[in-house]
N, C-alpha and C positions, 0 to 999 in steps of 0.2 A: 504494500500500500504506500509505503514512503516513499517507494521509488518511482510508483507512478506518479503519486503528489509533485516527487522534486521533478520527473521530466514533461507535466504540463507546466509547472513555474518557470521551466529554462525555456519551454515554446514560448508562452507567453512573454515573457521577458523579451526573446529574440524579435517577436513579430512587436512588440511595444516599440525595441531600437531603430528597426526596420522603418516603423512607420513614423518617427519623429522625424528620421533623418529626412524623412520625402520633402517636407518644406518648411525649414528651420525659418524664424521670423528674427528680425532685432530686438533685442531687450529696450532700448533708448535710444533715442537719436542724437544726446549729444551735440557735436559740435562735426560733425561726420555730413562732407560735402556730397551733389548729385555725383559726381565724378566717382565716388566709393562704393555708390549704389551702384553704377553704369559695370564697374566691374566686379559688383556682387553678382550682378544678373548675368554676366558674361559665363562665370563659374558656376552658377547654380541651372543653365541652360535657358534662362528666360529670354523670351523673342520679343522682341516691340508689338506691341498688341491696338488696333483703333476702336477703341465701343464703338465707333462711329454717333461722338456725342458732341455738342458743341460746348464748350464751356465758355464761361462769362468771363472777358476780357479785367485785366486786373495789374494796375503799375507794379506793384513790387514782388508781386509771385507769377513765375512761369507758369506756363500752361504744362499741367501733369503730364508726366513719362511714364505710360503705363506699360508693364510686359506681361508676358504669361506663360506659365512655367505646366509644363507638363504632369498632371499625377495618373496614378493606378488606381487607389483606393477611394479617389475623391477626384469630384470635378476639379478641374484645372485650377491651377489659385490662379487669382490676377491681380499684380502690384502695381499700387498706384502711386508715386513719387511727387509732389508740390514741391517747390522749394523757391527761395528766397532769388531775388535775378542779384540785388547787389552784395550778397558773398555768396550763393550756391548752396547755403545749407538746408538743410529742410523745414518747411512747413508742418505737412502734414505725411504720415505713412498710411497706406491703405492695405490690408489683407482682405481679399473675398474669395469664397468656395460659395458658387453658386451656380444651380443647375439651370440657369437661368441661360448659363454661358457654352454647359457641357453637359449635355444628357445623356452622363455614366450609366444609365438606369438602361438605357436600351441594351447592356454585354451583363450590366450586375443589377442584383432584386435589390428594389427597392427598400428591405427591410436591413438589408447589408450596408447600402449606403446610408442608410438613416445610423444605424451603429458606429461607422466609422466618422459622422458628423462631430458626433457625442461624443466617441473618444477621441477626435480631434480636439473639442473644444474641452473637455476636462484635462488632456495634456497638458495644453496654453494656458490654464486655467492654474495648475500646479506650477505652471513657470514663473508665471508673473507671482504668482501669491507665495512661491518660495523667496523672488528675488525684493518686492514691494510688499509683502503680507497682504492680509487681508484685503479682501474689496467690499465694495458696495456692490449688494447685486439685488436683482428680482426676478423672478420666474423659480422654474425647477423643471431638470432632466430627468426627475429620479423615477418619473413613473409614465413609461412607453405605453401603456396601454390606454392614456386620455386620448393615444393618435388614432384610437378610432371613432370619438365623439369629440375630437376638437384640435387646434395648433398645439403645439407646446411651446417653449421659448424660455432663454434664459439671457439677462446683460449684467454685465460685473463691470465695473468700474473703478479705476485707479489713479489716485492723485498723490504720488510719493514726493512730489516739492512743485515749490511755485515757475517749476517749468516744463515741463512735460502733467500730460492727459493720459490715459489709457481706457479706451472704451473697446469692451467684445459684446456680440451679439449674436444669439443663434435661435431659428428660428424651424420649425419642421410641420407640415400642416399636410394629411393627404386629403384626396377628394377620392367622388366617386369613379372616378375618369384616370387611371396611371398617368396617363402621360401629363394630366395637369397638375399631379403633384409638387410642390415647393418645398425645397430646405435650402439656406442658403445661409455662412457663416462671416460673419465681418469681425476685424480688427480694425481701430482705428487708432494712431498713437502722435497726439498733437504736441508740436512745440510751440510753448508759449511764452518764450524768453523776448519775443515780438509784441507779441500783441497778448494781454492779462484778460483775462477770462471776463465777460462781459454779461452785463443782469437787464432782465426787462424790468421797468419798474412800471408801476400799478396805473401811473397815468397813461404812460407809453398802450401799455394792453388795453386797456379801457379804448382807444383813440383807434389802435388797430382790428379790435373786435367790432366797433363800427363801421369799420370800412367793410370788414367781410361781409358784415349781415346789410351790408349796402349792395354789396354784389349778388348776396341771396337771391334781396330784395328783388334783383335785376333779371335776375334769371328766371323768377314765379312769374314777372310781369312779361317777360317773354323780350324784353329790354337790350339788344345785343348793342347799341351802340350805348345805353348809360355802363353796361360793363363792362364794357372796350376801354373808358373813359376811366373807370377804377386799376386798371393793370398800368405796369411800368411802361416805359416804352418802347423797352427791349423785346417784351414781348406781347405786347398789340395786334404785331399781324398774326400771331398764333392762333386768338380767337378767331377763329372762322366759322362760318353757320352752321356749319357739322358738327366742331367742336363742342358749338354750346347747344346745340342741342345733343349732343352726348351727354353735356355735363346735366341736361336737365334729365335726364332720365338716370342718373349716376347718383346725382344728389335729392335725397326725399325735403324737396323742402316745404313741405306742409309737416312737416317735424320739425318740433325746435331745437335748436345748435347750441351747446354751450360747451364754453375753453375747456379741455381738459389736459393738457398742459402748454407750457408756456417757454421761452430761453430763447437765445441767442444760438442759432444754426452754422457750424464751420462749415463752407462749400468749397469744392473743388479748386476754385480758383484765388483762394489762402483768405478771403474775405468773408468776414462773418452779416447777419443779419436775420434780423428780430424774426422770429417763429412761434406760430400759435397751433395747437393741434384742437381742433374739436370733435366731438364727439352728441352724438343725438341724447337727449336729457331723459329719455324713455330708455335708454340702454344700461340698466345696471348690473350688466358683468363686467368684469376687471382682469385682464384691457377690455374694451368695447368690443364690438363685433368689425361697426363699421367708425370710422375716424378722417379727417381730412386734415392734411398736414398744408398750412398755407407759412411762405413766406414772404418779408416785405421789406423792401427797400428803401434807403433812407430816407424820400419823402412821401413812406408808407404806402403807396402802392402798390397790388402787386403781384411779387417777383413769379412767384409758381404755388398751383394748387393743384394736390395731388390726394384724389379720393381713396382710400384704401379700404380694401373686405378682407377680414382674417377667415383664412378658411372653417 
């Protein structure tokens, strides 16, 4: 019996090393230029990668260098690099595993990749909280079988000094349909030796929750040019009469809206701004079912509104 005990411990142990080594993250970024990264990726095999996204133009942070690094066990990770133009350092790091990008599921079961999700993310999980202790988190992985009556999800959070962030998040939901099933795992790790962490205050939200239930407003009224009139101006020609009329069949607004949470959104492009999430006031489960994440620009307009349904 001992001995079969210690040779499932040394499989597992081996397949544990196996599978860390597939794609090692940075602990901190430090003072560690694009240049460092440029020839991490060279040695860890990552290729230049285009979402084919456009990001929002920005004086002091380059436009992300994103690559994609090949896995077995998991969708592909894809790293995403911000950084500073006048010395090279970085901004912001991106880690994502998401089948959004690689749909592992088509050669491996679904039930396999959902496990290697989890123990990917409790790995990372052991890394950080060996090297920073404890996090702040919410959710629980510990019980696979809500994934058959709901998502699951878990975020931990790291703040070990007033310059670096660390945010993980992971999230796994199936449906009745395989192939539209979602899990996708993010790391996010900010330096804030730039720019100090930023608060909405009470008048600020008040002023911006106006505006949105201005756009509500606009959209029950059937209103496409007063809503055109509330977005930035980056993105105005976005609304298109499809668009909103997507948006009105997306959004129930004969239900009432209210915040349910609120802060300051880091974007792609090393520029932060005010973020409100709501949530239908008839929805009390926790998280919501459905939620919409709007953000706004500095003369509150605005910037993106992104309806989301958790599975």
């Amino acid at each position: 019996m001992r001995i079969a005990i210690l040779l499932i411990s040394i499989l597992i142990l081996a397949h544990s090393k196996a599978f860390s080594q597939t794609s090692s993250v940075e602990l901190e970024l430090n003072s560690k230029k694009i240049s460092y990264f440029r020839k991490l990726e060279k040695e860890k095999g990552g290729k230049p990668y285009d979402p084919n996204i456009t990001y929002l133009s920005s004086g002091n942070v380059a436009t992300p260098e994103i690559y994609r690094r090949k896995e077995k066990a998991l969708p592909d990770l894809l790293v995403s690099y911000s950084y500073y133009k006048k010395d090279s350092t970085l901004s912001t790091l991106e880690y994502q595993w998401d089948n959004a990008y690689d749909k592992k599921e088509k050669t491996m079961s679904l039930e396999v990749l959902e496990k290697n999700m989890i123990s990917k993310y409790n790995q990372l999980l052991a890394q950080f909280t060996a090297r920073y202790g404890k996090s702040t988190s919410d959710g629980s992985l510990d019980d696979l079988s809500e994934l058959n009556v709901k998502s699951i999800y878990r975020t931990d959070t790291w703040a070990p000094n007033d310059t670096l962030k660390i945010q993980m998040y992971i999230a796994i939901s199936k449906a009745s349909d395989p192939a539209a099933a979602r899990y996708h795992l993010r790391l996010y790790l900010y330096n804030l030796k730039e720019v100090k962490p930023e608060t909405l205050s009470e008048k600020d939200e008040i002023m911006l929750e106006k505006q949105f239930h201005a756009f509500i407003t606009c959209l029950s009224n059937d209103d496409l040019t007063g809503a055109t009139a509330l977005l930035a101006d980056k993105i105005k020609a976005t609304l298109t009469p499809a668009i909103f009329d997507q948006l009105k069949k997306i959004i129930h607004v004969d239900r009432r809206l209210e915040v349910y949470m609120k802060g300051i959104q880091a974007m792609p492009d090393g520029n932060t701004y005010p973020m409100l999430q709501f949530k239908y006031a008839d929805d009390k489960t926790t998280p919501p079912g459905e939620y919409i994440i709007v953000i706004f620009d500095a003369s509150n307009a605005i910037l993106g509104l992104n309806p989301m349904k958790r599975q």
